[in-house]
C-alpha positions in Angstrom: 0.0 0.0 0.0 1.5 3.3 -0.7 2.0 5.6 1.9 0.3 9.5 2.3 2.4 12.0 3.2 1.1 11.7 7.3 2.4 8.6 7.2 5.7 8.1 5.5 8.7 7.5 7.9 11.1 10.6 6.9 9.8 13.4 6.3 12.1 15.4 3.7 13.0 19.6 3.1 12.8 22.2 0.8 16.1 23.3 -0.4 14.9 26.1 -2.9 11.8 27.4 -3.4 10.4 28.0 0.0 7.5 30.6 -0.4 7.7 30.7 -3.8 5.5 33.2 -5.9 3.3 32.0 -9.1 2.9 35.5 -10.4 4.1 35.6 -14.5 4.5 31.8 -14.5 3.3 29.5 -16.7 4.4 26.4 -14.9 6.4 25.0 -12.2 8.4 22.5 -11.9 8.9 20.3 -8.6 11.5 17.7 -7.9 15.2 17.1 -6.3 16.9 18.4 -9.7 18.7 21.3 -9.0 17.1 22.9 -12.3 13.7 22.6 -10.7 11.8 25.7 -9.7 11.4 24.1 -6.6 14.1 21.5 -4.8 12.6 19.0 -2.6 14.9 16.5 -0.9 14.1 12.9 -1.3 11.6 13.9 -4.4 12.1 12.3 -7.9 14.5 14.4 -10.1 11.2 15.4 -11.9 8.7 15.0 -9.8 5.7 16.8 -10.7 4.4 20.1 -12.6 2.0 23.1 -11.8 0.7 24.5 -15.1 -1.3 27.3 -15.2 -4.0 27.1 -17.9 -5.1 30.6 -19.6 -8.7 29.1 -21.0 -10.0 28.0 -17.9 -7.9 30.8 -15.6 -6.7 28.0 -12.5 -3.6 26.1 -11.9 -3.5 22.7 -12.4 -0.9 20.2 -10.5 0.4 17.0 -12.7 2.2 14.1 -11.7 5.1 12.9 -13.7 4.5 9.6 -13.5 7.7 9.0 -11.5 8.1 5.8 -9.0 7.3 8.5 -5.9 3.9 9.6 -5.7 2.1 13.1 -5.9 -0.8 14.0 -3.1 -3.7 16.5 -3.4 -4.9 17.3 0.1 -3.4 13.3 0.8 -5.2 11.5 -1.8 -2.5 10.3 -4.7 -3.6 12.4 -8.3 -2.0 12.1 -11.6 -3.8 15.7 -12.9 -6.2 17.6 -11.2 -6.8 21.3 -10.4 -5.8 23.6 -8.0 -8.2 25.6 -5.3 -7.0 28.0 -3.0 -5.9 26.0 0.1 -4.8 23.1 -1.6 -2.2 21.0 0.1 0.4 19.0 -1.9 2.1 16.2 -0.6 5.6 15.3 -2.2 8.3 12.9 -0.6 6.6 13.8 3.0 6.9 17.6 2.1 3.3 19.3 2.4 3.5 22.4 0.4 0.3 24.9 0.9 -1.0 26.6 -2.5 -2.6 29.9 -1.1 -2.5 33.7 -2.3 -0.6 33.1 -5.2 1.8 31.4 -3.3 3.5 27.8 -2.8 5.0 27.6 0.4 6.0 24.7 2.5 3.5 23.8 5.3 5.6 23.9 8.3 4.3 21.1 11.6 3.0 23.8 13.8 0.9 25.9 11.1 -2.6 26.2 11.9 -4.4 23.0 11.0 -8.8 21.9 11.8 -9.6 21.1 15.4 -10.1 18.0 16.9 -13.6 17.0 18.1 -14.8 15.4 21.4 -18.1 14.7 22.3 -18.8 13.0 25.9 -22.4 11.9 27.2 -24.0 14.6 24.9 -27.4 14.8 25.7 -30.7 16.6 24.4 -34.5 17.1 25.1 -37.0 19.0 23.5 -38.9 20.9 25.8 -43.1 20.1 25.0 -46.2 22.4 26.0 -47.2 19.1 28.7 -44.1 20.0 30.8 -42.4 17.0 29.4 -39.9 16.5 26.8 -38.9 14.8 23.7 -35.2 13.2 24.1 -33.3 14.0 20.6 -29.7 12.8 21.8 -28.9 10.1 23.9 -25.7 10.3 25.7 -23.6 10.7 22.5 -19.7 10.0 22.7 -17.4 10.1 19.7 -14.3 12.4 18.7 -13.4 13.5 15.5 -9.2 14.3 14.3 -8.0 17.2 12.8 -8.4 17.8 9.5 -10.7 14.6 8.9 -14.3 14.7 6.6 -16.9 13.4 8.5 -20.7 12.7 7.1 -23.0 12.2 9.5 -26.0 9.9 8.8 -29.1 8.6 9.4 -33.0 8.5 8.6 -34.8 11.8 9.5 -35.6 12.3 13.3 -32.4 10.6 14.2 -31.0 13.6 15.9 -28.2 14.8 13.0 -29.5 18.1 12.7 -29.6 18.0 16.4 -26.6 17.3 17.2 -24.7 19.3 14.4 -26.4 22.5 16.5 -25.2 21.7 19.8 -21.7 21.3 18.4 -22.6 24.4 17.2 -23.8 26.0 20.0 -27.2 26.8 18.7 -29.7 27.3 21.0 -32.5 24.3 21.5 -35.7 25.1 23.8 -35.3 22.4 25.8 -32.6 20.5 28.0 -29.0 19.8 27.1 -26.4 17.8 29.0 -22.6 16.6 28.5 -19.5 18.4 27.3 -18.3 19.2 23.6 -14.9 19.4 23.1 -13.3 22.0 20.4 -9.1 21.6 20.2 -9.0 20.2 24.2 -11.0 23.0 24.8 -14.6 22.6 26.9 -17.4 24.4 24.2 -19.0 27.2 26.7 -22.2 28.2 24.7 -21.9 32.2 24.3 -18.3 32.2 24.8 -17.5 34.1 21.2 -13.5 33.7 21.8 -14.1 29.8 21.3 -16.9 29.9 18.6 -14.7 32.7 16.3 -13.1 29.0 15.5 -16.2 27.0 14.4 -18.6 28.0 11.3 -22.1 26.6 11.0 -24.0 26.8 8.0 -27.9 26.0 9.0 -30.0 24.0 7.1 -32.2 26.9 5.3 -29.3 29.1 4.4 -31.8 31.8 2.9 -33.0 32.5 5.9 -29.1 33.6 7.1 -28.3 35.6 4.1 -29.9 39.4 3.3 -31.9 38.9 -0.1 -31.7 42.8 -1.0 -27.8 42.6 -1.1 -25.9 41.8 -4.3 -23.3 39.3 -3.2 -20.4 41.9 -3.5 -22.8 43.9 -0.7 -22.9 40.6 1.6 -19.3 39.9 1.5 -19.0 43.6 2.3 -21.1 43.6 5.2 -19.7 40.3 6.5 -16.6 41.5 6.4 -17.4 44.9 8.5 -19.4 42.7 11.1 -17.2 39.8 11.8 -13.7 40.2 10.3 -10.8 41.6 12.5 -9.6 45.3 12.4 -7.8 46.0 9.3 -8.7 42.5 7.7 -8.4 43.0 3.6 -9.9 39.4 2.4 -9.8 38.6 -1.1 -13.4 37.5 -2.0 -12.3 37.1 -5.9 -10.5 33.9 -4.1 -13.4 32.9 -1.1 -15.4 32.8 -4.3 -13.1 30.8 -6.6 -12.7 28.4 -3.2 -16.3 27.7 -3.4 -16.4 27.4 -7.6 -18.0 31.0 -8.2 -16.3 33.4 -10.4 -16.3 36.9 -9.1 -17.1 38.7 -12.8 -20.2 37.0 -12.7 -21.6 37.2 -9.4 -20.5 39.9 -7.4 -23.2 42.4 -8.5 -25.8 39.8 -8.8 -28.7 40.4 -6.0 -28.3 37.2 -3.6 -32.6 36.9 -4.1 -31.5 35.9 -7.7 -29.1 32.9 -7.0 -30.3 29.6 -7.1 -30.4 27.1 -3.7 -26.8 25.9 -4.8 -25.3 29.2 -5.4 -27.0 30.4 -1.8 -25.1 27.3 -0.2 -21.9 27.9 -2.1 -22.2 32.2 -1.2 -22.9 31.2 2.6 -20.0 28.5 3.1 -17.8 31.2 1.3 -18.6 34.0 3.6 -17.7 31.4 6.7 -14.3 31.0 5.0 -13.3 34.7 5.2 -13.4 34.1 8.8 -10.7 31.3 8.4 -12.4 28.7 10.6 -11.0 25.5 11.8 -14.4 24.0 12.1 -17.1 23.3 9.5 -20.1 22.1 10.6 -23.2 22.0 8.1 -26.8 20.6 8.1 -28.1 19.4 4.8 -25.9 21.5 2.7 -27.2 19.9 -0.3 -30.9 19.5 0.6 -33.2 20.6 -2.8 -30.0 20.0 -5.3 -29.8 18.3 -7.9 -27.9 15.3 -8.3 -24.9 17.1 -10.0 -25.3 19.8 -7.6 -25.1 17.2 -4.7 -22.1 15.9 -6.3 -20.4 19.0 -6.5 -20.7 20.4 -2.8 -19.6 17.2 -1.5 -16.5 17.1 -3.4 -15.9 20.7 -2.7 -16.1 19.9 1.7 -13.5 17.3 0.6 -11.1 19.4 -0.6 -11.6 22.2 2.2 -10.5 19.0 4.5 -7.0 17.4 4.8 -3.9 17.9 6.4 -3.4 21.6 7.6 -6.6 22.6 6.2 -10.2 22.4 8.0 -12.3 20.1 10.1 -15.6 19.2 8.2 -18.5 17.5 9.8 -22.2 17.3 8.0 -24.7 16.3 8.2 -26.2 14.6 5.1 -28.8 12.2 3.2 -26.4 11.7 0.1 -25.3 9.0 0.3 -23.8 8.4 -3.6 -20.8 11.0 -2.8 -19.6 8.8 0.7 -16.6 8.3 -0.9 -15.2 11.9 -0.6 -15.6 11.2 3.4 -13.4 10.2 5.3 -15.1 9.1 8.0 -19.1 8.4 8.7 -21.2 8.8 11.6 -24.0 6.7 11.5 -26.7 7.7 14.1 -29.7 4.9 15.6 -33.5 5.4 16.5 -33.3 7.9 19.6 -30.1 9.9 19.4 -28.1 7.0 20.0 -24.6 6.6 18.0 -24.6 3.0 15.5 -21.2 3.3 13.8 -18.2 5.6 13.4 -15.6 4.9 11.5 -14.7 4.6 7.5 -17.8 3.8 4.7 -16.7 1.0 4.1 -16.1 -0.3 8.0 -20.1 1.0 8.4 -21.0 -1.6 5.5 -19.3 -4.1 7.4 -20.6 -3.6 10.7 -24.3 -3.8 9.6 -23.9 -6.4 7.3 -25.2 -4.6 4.5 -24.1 -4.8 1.0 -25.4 -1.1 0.1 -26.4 1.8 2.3 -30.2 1.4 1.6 -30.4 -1.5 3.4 -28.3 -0.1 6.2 -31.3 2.7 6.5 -34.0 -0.4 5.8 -32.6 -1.7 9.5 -31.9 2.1 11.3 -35.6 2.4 10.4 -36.3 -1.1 11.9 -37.8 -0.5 15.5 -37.2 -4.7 16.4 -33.1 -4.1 15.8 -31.3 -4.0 18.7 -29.5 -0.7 20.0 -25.8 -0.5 18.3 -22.9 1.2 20.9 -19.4 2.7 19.5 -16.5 2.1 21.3 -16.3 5.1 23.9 -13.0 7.4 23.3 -10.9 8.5 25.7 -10.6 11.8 27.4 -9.5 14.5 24.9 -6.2 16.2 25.3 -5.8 19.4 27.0 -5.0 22.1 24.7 -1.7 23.5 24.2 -1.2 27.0 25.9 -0.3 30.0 24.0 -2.9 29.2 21.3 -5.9 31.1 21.3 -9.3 29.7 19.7 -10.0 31.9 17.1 -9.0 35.1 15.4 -9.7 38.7 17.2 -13.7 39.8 17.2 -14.9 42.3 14.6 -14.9 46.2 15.9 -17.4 47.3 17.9 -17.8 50.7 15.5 -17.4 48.6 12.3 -20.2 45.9 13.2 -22.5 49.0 14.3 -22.0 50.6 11.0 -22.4 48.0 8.9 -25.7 46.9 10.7 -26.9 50.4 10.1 -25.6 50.1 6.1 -27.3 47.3 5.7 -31.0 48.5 7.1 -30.4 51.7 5.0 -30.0 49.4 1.7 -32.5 47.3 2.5 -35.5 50.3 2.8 -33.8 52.0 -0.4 -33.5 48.9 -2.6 -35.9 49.5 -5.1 -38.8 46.9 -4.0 -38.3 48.7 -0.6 -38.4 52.3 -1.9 -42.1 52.8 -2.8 -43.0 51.2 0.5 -40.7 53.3 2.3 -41.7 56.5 1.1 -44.8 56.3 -0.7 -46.5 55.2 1.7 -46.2 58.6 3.9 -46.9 60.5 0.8 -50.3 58.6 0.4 -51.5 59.2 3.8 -50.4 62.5 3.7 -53.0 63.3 1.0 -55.4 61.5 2.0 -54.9 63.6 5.1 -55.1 66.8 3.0 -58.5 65.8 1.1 -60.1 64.5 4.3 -59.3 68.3 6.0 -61.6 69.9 3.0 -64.5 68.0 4.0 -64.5 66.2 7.4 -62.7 68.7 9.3 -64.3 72.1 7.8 -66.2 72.5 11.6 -63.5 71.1 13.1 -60.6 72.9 15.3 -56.5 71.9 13.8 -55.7 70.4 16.6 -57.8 67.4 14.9 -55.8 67.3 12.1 -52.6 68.1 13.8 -53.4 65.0 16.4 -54.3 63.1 13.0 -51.0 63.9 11.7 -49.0 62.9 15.1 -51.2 59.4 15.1 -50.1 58.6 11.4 -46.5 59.1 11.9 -46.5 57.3 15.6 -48.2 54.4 13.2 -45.5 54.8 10.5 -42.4 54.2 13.0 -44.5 51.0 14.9 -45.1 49.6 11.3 -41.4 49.9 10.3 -39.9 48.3 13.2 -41.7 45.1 14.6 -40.4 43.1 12.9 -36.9 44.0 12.8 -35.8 41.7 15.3 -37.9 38.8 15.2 -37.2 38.4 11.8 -33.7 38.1 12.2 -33.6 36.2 15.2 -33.6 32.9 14.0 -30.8 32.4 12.5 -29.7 35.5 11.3 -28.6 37.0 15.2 -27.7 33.7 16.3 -25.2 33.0 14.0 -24.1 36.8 13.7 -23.8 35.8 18.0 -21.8 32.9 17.4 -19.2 34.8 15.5 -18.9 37.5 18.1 -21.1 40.6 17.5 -22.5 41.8 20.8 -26.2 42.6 21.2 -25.3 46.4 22.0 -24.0 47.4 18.5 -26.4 45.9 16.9 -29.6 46.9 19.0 -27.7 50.3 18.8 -27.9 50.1 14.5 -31.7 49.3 15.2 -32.4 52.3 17.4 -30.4 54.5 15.4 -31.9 53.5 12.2 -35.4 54.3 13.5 -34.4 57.4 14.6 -33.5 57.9 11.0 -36.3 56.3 9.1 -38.7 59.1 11.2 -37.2 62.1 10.1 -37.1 60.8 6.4 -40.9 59.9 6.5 -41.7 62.4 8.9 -40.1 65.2 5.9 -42.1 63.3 3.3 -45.0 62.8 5.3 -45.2 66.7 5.9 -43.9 68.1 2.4 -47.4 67.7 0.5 -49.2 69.4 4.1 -47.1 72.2 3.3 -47.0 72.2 0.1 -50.4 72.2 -0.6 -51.1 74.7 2.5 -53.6 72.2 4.6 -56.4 72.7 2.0 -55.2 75.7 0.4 -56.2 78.0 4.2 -54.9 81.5 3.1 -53.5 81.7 6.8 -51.2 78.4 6.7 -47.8 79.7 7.7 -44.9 77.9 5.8 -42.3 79.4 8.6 -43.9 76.4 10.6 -42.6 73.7 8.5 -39.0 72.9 10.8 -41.1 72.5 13.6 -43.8 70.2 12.2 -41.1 68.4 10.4 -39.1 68.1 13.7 -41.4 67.1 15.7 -43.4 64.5 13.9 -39.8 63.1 13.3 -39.7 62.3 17.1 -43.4 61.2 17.3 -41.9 58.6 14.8 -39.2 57.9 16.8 -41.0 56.8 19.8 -43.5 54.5 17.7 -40.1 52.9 16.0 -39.2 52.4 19.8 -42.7 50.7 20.6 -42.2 48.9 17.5 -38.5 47.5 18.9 -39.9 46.5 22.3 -42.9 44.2 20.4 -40.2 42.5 18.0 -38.5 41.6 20.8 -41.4 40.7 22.8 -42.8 38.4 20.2 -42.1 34.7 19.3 -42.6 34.7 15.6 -43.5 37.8 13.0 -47.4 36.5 13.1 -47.4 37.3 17.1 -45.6 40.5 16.7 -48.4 42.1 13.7 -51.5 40.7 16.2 -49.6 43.0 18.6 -49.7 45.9 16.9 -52.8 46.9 17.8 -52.2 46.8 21.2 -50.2 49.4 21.4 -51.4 51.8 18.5 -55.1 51.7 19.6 -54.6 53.0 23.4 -52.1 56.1 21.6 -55.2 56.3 19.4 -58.2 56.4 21.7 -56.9 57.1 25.3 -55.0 60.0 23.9 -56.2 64.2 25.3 -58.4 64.8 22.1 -60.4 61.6 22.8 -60.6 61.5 26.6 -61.4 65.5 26.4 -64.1 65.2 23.6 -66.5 63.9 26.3 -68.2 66.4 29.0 -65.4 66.3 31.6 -61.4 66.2 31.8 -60.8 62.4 32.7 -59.1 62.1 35.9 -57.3 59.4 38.0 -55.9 56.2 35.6 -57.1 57.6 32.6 -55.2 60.8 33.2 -52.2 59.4 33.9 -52.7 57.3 30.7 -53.7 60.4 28.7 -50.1 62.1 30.0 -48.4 58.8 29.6 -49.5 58.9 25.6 -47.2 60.6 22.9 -49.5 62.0 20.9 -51.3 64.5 22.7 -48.1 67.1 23.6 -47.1 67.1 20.2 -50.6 68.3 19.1 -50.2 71.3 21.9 -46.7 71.8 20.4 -47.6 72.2 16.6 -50.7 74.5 17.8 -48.6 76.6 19.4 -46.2 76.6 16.9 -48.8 77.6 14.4 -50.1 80.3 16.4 -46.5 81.6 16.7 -46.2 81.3 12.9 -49.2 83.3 11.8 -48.5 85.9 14.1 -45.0 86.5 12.7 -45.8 85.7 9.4 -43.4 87.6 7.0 -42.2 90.0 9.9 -39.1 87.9 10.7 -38.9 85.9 14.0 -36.0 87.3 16.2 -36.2 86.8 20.0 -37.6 89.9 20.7 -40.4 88.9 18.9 -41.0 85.9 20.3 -41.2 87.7 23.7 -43.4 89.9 22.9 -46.5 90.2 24.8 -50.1 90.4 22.6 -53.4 91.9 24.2 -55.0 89.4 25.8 -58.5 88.1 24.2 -61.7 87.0 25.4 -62.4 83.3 24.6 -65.5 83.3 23.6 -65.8 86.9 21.8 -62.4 87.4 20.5 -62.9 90.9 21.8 -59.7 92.7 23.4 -59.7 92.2 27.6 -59.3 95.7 29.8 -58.4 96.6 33.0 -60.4 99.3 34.4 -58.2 101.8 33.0 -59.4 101.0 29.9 -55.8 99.9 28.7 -55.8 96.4 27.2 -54.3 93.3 29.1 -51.3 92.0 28.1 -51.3 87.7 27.6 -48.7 86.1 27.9 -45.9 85.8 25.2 -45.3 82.7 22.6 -42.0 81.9 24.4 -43.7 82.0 27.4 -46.4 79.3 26.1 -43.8 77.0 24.0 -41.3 76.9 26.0 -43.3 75.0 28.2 -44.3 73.1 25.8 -41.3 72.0 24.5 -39.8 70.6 28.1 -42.9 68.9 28.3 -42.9 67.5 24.8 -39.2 66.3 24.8 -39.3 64.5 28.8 -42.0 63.1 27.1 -39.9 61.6 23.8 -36.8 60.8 25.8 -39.0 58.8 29.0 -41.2 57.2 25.9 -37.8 56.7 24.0 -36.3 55.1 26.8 -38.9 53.2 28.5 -39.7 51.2 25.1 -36.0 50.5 23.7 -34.6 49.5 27.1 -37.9 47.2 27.4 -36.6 45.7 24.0 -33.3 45.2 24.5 -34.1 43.9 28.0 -36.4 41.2 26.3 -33.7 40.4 23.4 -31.0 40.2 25.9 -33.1 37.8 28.3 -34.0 35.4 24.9 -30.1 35.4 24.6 -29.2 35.0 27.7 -31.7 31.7 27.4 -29.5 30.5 24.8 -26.7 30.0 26.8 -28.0 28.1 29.4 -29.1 25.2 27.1 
């Protein structure tokens, strides 16, 4: 039998050529000539050839059908291409083909992770109290570098137990200890989990559709890459068999279910991880397509490269594994150890019949051999490269909500919407309101835009909880920075639609009224805009409150129908000022001091109207008028009464109005991100 590089006796050197650079070459020659590009000792004069081919733009490594033998990522190859990470294996000399480079792969350069599992243990947690057992003390260990398929009929616990590996939370119960490198798996802990990459079942639901691809490798980059990190996508791409020229402006809606798989696996590889661990990466491809992804995990395995475990149902492409994991009725282990071994130990001539007796209730239970206790890891070597920035992740959170409302499917939505109700608004004020006072429509106007920043936000985190913020989690982005891009984006979103929401008001002078004062437009604009605001906080604090997207939209109207009807223009319209609860409520609501504010505002406006406003107008003092009459109070002197100024009346006002913003503000996003932050917290403690 010949031997791989891993195992032959004397390992040999490179004399020349260490590091060497393929830039400008056409091919390179390999062997222990001393006219070779590069001298190995102990290699056949001429021992192999990297040629690069122009038409198909990849390298391509040939053997030279010398007595010694030429390894690609330790499987002997006579031709074959070249992918970025490739190892070659020559006269026990492993040289890495990376960044344009061929260097020699030294014993100490990072390499996968080994893989202990002892007495791991799972239950579903069910409405009864009870629970569902979906792993059953489960014990195996996994080497460095190795391709490991995991297998079994559906409900066997694979997609189970990839997860906890994982460190993906599971409502329910979950016991025993997961080893990563010698290292105990702490869920939560992000310094361990920068190491391992987990690529979920349903990848569409962990990718952004609006993005182009070039947009998702940016944004991946900012959130979860270290300071100063400069990855080459062109080459993530190529690693994963997608060119760059083709896809890197295509929207990621657009790719098929393969291409999805291939973007997310290439996104984990920018994070350089030593741990692969996928569920059904090839579920809804087609044959080919199955084909193809499973050859592609074999050659991201091997020596120096990573550690792949997945969980799969194809079983015609068990020959690029190296190992298999073969999992019985209840969580149980059957098998673990090569394809062909697992054929033997059931008996079984082809896999469907092993499947034929897993699914066989009347079979007796099948035990592994149980390893030993993994080895501690070696100090000095930290799990994982350094987290993302803090500033980075926030500001590429906030990016990606600001190209998600502007993307073009987004955009009329956005801002169309506020435009609509704003004239609807402005024909309704012609007929409905002509015996009506403007603080209806002005308390109109603060309702709508309270409604606009609840509708924009409830679902923002409940729609990427699961497994969009897990997953961002597991590589390291803390919940601040990201709640933060959410709050700061709703503050953002308001004064956009609170600008277009109040444009056509102004614009078309609130039913054309001769006295409409355009000098009041900052002020309407402004504050709407915070009205906005503390609806987009509302809106946080029920996404977070809320299970799923349907709970959080039957929500809604528990909190926009009390702004609505327990609000001052409602409570005040019967005969008596409500006192007690409901006057605390009516205080409590953020609707009714902005409808004070943009009356007074108005009144300030049309009394200054094309006179300037400078401060010693606003202090001025008018003649104070009866109520009822209009007519001009005196004192018994016969001169008039002077009321009080505008600044005297708004300033008030204003205080009033903004305590109200901030307390509303704060109340609702620190309920959120005390909700989000307890759902998290839950995670860990499975």
């Amino acid at each position: 039998m010949d031997e791989s590089p891993a195992t032959v006796p004397r390992r040999g050197r490179v004399l020349r050529g260490d590091g060497f650079r393929l830039e400008h070459r056409n091919s390179v020659s390999v062997g222990s000539d001393g006219g070779c590009d590069v001298v190995v000792e102990g290699a056949d004069p001429r021992h192999a050839e990297l040629r690069w081919d122009p038409d198909r733009g990849a390298w391509f490594l040939r053997d030279d059908l010398t007595p010694g033998k030429t390894y690609l990522n330790a499987d002997p190859i006579a031709d074959g291409r070249l992918f970025e990470g490739d190892v070659i294996g020559i006269a026990g000399v492993k040289l890495l083909f990376a960044g344009k480079r061929l260097r020699e792969l030294k014993p100490d350069d990072p390499r996968g992770t080994t893989v202990a599992v002892r007495g791991l243990s799972a239950s579903a947690r069910a409405r009864d109290g009870g629970g569902t057992k979906l792993l059953d003390g489960v014990s195996f260990e996994v080497e460095a570098g190795s391709f490991t398929a995991i297998l079994g009929p559906s409900g066997f616990g694979k997609s189970t137990l990839i997860q906890r590996l994982a460190g993906f939370p599971l409502d329910g119960e979950v016991r025993g200890d997961v080893f990563l490198g010698g290292e105990r798996l702490v869920p939560g802990d992000p310094r361990l989990l920068r190491s391992v990459a987990y690529l979920p079942q349903s990848v569409e639901d962990s990718l952004h559709p609006g993005l182009s691809v070039r947009e998702t490798m940016e944004d991946f980059r900012r959130c979860h890459l270290a300071p100063g990190a400069d990855p080459d996508f062109a080459a993530a791409l190529d690693a994963v068999q997608m060119k760059w020229s083709v896809f890197a402006d295509k929207p990621v809606r657009e790719l098929s279910g393969g291409e999805k798989r291939r973007l997310a696996l290439a996104l984990e590889l920018l994070r350089d991880p030593k741990l692969l661990l996928l569920d059904e990466p090839t579920a809804g491809l087609d044959p080919a397509a199955e084909a193809g992804v499973m050859a592609l995990l074999r050659r991201l395995s091997g020596p120096g490269k990573k550690t792949v475990l997945c969980a799969t149902h194809v079983l015609g492409s068990l020959a690029e594994c190296r190992n298999v994991l073969v999992m019985a009725p209840g969580g149980r282990i059957a098998f673990h150890g090569t394809p062909a071994g697992a054929l033997a130990h059931f008996g079984a001539g082809d896999w469907l019949s092993v499947y034929r007796r897993l699914s066989d209730r009347d079979c007796p239970p099948w035990k592994c051999v149980e390893p030993g206790e993994p080895a501690p890891r070696e100090p000095g070597k930290p799990n994982g490269g350094p987290a993302a920035p803090a500033r980075a992740a926030f500001a590429a959170t906030f990016a990606r909500l600001f190209r998600s409302a502007f993307r073009k499917r987004n955009l009329p939505l956005f801002a169309g919407v506020p435009v609509a109700v704003s004239l609807l608004l402005l024909l309704a004020s012609g007929s409905l309101f002509d015996d009506r006072e403007e603080g209806t429509v002005y308390f109109c106007m603060a309702v709508a835009m309270f409604w606009f920043g609840l509708s924009g936000s409830f679902r923002a985190l409940v729609s990427e909880r699961v497994p969009k913020r897990c997953l961002d989690r597991m590589r390291g982005m803390p919940l601040g920075r990201y709640f933060a891009a959410h709050v700061a984006f709703a503050l953002f979103s308001s004064f956009v639609q609170s600008l277009l929401f109040v444009l056509p008001v102004f614009a078309w002078r609130l039913g054309h009224a001769p006295d409409f004062a355009p000098g009041a437009f900052p002020a309407f604009w402004f504050d709407l805009a915070l009205v906005g605001f503390c609806g987009g906080c509302a809106g946080l604090a029920v996404s977070a409150a809320a299970k799923t997207e349907l709970y959080a939209a039957w929500s809604l109207p528990l909190v926009a129908i009390p702004v609505l009807f327990l609000s001052k223009p409602v409570l005040e319209g019967g005969r008596g000022k409500p006192s007690g609860v409901l006057r605390a409520v009516e205080c409590a609501m953020p609707t009714p001091y902005p409808q004070t504010l943009l009356e007074t505002t108005m009144d300030r406006a049309k009394a200054y109207a094309g006179t300037g406003m400078p401060l010693d107008r606003w202090r001025r003092r008018p003649d104070k008028r009866d109520p009822k009459t209009g007519a001009v109070v005196r004192d018994a002197a016969g001169k008039p009464v002077p009321d009080r100024s505008w600044s005297d009346k708004h300033v008030l006002d204003v205080l009033r109005f903004f305590a109200l913003v901030a307390g509303y503000a704060v109340v609702c996003s620190g309920l959120a991100f005390a909700l989000q932050d307890w759902r998290e917290r839950r995670w860990d403690g499975r």
